[in-house]
VEXDREN-2710 file (C-alpha; in Angstrom, 1 decimal):
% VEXDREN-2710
k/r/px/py/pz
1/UNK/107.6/126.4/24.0
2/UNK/110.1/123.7/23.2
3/UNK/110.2/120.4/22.3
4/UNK/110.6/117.6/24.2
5/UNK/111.6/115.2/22.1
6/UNK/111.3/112.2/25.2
7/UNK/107.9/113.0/25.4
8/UNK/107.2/112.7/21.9
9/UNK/108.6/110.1/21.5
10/UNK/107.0/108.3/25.0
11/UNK/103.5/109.7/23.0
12/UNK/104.2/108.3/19.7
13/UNK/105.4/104.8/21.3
14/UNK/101.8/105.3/23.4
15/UNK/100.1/106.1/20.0
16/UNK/101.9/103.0/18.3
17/UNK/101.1/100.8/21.1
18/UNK/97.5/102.0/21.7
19/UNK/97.0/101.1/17.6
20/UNK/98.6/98.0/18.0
21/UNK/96.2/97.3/21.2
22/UNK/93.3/98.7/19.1
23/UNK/94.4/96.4/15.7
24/UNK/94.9/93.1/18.2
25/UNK/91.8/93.1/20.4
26/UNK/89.5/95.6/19.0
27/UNK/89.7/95.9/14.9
28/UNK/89.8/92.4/14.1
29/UNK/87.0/91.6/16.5
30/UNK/85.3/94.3/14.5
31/UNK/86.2/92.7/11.1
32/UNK/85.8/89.2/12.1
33/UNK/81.9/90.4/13.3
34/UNK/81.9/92.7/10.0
35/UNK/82.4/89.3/8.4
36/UNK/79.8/87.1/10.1
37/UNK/77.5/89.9/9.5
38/UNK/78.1/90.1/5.9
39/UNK/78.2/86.4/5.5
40/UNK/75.0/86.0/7.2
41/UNK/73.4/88.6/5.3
42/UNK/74.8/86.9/2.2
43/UNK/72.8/83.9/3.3
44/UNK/70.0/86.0/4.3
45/UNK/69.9/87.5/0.6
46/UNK/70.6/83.7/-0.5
47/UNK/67.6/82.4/1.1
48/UNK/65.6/85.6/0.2
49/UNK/66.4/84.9/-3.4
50/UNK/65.8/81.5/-2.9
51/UNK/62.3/82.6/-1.1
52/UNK/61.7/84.8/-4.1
53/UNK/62.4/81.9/-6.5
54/UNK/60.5/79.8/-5.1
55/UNK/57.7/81.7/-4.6
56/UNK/58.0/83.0/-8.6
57/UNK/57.8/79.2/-9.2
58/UNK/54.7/78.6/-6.8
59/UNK/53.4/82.1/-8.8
60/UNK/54.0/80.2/-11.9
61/UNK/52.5/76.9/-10.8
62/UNK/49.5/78.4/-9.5
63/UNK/49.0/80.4/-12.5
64/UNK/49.4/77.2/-14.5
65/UNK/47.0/75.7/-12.0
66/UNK/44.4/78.2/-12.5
67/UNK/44.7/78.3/-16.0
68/UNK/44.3/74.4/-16.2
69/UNK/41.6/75.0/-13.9
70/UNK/40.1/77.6/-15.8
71/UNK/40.1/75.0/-19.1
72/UNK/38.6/72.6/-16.7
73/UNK/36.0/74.9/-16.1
74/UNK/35.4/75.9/-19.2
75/UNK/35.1/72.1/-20.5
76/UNK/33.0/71.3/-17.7
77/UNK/30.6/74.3/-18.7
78/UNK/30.2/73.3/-22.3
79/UNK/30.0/69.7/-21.4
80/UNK/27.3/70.5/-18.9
81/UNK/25.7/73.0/-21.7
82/UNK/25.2/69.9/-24.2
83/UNK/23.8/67.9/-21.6
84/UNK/21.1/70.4/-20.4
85/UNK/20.4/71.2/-24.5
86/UNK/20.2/67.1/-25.0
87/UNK/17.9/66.3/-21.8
88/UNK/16.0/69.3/-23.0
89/UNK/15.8/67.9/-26.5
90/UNK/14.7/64.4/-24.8
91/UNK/12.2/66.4/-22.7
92/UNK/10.9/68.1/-25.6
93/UNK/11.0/65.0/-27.5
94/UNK/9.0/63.2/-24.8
95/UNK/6.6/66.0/-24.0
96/UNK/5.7/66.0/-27.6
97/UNK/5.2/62.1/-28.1
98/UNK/3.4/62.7/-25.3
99/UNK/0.6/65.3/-26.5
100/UNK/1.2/63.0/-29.7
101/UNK/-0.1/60.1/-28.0
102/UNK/-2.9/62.3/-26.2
103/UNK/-4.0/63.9/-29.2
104/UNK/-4.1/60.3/-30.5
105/UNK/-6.0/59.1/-27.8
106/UNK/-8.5/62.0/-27.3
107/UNK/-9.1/61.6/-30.9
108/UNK/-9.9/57.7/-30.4
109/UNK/-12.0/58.8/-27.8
110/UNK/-14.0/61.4/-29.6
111/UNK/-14.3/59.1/-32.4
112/UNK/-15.7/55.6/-30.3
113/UNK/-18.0/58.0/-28.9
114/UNK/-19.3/59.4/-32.6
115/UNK/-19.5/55.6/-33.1
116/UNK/-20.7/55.0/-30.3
117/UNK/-23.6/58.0/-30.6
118/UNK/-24.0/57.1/-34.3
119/UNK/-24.8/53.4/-33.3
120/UNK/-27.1/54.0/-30.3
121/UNK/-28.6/56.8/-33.4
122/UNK/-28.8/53.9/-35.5
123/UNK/-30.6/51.9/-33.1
124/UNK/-32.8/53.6/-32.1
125/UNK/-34.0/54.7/-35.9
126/UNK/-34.2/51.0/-36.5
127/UNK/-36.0/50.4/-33.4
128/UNK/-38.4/52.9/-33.7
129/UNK/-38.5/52.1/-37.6
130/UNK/-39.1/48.3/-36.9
131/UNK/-42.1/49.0/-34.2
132/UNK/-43.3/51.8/-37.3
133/UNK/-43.2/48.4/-39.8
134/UNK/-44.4/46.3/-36.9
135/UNK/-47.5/48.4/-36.2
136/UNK/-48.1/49.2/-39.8
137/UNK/-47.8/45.0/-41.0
138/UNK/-50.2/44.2/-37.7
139/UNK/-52.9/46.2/-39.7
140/UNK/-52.0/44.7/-42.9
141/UNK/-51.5/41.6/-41.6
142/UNK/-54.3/39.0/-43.3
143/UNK/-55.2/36.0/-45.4
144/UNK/-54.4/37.2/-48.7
145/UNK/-51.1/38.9/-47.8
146/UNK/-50.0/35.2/-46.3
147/UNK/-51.0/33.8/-49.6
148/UNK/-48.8/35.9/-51.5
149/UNK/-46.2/34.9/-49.0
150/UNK/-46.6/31.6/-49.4
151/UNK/-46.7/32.0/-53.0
152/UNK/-43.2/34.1/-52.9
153/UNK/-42.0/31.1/-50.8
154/UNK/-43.3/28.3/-53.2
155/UNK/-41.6/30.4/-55.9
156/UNK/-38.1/30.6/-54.1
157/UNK/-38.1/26.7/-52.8
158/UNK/-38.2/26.1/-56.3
159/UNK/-35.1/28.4/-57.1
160/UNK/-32.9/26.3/-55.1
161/UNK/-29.6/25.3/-56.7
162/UNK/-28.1/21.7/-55.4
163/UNK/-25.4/23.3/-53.4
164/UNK/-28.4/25.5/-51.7
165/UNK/-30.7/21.9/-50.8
166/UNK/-27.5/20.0/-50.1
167/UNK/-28.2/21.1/-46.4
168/UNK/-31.5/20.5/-46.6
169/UNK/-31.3/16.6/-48.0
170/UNK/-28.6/15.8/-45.6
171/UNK/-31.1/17.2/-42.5
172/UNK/-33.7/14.6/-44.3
173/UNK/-31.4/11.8/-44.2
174/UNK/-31.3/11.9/-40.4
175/UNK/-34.0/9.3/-38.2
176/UNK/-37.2/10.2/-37.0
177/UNK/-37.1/13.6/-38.7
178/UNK/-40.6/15.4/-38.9
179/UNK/-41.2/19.1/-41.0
180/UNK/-43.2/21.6/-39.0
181/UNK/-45.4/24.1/-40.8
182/UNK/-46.4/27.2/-38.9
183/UNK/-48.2/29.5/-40.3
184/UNK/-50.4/32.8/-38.7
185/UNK/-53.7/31.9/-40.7
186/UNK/-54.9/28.4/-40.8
187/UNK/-53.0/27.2/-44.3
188/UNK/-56.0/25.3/-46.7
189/UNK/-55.4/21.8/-47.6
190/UNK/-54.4/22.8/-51.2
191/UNK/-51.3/25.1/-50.1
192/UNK/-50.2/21.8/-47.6
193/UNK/-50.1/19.6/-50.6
194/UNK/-48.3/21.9/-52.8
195/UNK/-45.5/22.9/-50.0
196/UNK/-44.9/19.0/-49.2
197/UNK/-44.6/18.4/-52.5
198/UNK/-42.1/21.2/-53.4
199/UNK/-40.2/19.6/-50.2
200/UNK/-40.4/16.4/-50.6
201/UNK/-38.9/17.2/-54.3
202/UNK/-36.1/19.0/-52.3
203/UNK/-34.9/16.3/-49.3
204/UNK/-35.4/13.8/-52.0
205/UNK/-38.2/12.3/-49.6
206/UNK/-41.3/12.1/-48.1
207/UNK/-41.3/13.1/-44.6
208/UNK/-44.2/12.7/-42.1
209/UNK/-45.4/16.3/-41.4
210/UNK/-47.4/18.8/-39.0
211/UNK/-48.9/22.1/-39.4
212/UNK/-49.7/24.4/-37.0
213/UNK/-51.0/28.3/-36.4
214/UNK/-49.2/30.8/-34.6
215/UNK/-50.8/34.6/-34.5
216/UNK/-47.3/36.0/-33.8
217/UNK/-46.3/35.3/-37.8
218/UNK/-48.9/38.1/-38.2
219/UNK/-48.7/36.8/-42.0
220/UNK/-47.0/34.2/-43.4
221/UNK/-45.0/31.0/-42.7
222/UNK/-42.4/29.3/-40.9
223/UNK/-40.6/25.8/-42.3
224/UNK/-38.8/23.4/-39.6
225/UNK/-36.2/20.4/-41.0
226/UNK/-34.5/19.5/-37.9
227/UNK/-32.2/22.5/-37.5
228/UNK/-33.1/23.9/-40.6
229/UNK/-35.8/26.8/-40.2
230/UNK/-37.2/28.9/-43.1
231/UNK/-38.8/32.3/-42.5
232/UNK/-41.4/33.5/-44.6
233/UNK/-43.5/35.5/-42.1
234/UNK/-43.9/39.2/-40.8
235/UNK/-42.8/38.6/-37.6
236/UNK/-39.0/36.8/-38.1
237/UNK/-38.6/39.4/-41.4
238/UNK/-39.2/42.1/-38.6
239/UNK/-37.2/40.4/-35.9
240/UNK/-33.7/39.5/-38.9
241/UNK/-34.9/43.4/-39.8
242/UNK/-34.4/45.0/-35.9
243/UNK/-31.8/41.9/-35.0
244/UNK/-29.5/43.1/-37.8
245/UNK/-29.7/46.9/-37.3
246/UNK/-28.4/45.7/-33.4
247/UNK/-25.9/44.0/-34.2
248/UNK/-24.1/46.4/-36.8
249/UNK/-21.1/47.9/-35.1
END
């Protein structure tokens, strides 16, 4: 086979031509779109990275944001631990002034009502204790027991210090003033003139006076000067006796 060297050479100016046809409309295409894809995935990579960074940061910021939130919590919990242990010391605190004061006032109770039972108790001793005396006087009531009354009276009337009569002489000293003698037994004329003379010695004057009887005495006397009244009977001893017990508290 030989060589023809035309038709190489009309091949190798094909081959030439075809590469420069290839270079000119079909390489540099190929490396300008090489380029625009490498340049867009450079972006690409650039905005991934700046994706990635930015998300790192938003990591780091929600990472500080829980851990701020997270010391928020924490505060708020203890905070909100104090206040439930201080309202429950307040509670507690109230609860027990509370009983305190119920204690107290169950105990005021209890004791008004010991009072209370102790007085009515005391009553009702003196009560039936004062009806006991009462009978028991009514049958010892006479004469001779309102003599030695009346003597015990005579006896005391003339015990009186000045400041004790004082009363009694500025009583007198008022206008149209009469003493009234009561007594349960008639009273003899010798025991009238020896009382208005014992009280006429005491108010400093003579004062017009009236006796009368009164059965309720039982025994004894009682003395009227205007507003002054003195007891020396069974009946007002019994009535001071039962009217005191009463009025204890």
């Amino acid at each position: 086979m030989e060589l023809d060297w035309t038709t190489f050479l009309l091949e190798a100016i094909n081959f030439l031509v075809l590469v420069w046809i290839l270079k000119r409309f079909l390489y540099r295409p190929v490396l300008d779109v090489i380029a625009r894809r490498r340049a867009q995935i450079d972006q690409t990579l650039a905005a991934a990275r700046k994706s990635q960074d930015e998300a790192l940061e938003l990591k780091a910021q929600q990472e500080r944001c829980l851990a701020e939130w997270e010391r928020t919590r924490d505060a708020a919990q203890t905070q909100l631990i104090e206040e439930i242990g201080a309202k429950r010391a307040r509670m507690m605190a109230d609860l027990a002034a509370e009983l305190q004061g119920e204690r107290e006032r169950n105990a005021a109770l209890e004791k008004r009502q010991l009072q209370e039972w102790q007085r009515t108790t005391e009553i009702t001793a003196l009560t039936q204790a004062s009806q006991f005396a009462a009978s028991l006087l009514t049958r010892l009531a006479s004469p001779e027991l309102e003599d030695a009354l009346f003597d015990v009276l005579l006896e005391d009337l003339q015990k009186l210090t000045p400041e004790e009569t004082r009363p009694l002489i500025a009583a007198a000293d008022r206008s149209q003033l009469r003493i009234h003698v009561a007594s349960a037994f008639p009273l003899p004329a010798g025991p009238r003139a020896q009382l208005l003379e014992t009280l006429t010695r005491l108010v400093e004057q003579e004062l017009p006076a009236e006796f009368s009887t009164d059965p309720e005495l039982l025994s004894g006397v009682r003395i009227s000067i205007g507003p002054w009244v003195l007891h020396a009977n069974l009946r007002d001893e019994l009535a001071f006796f039962s009217g005191n017990g009463h009025g204890r508290d």
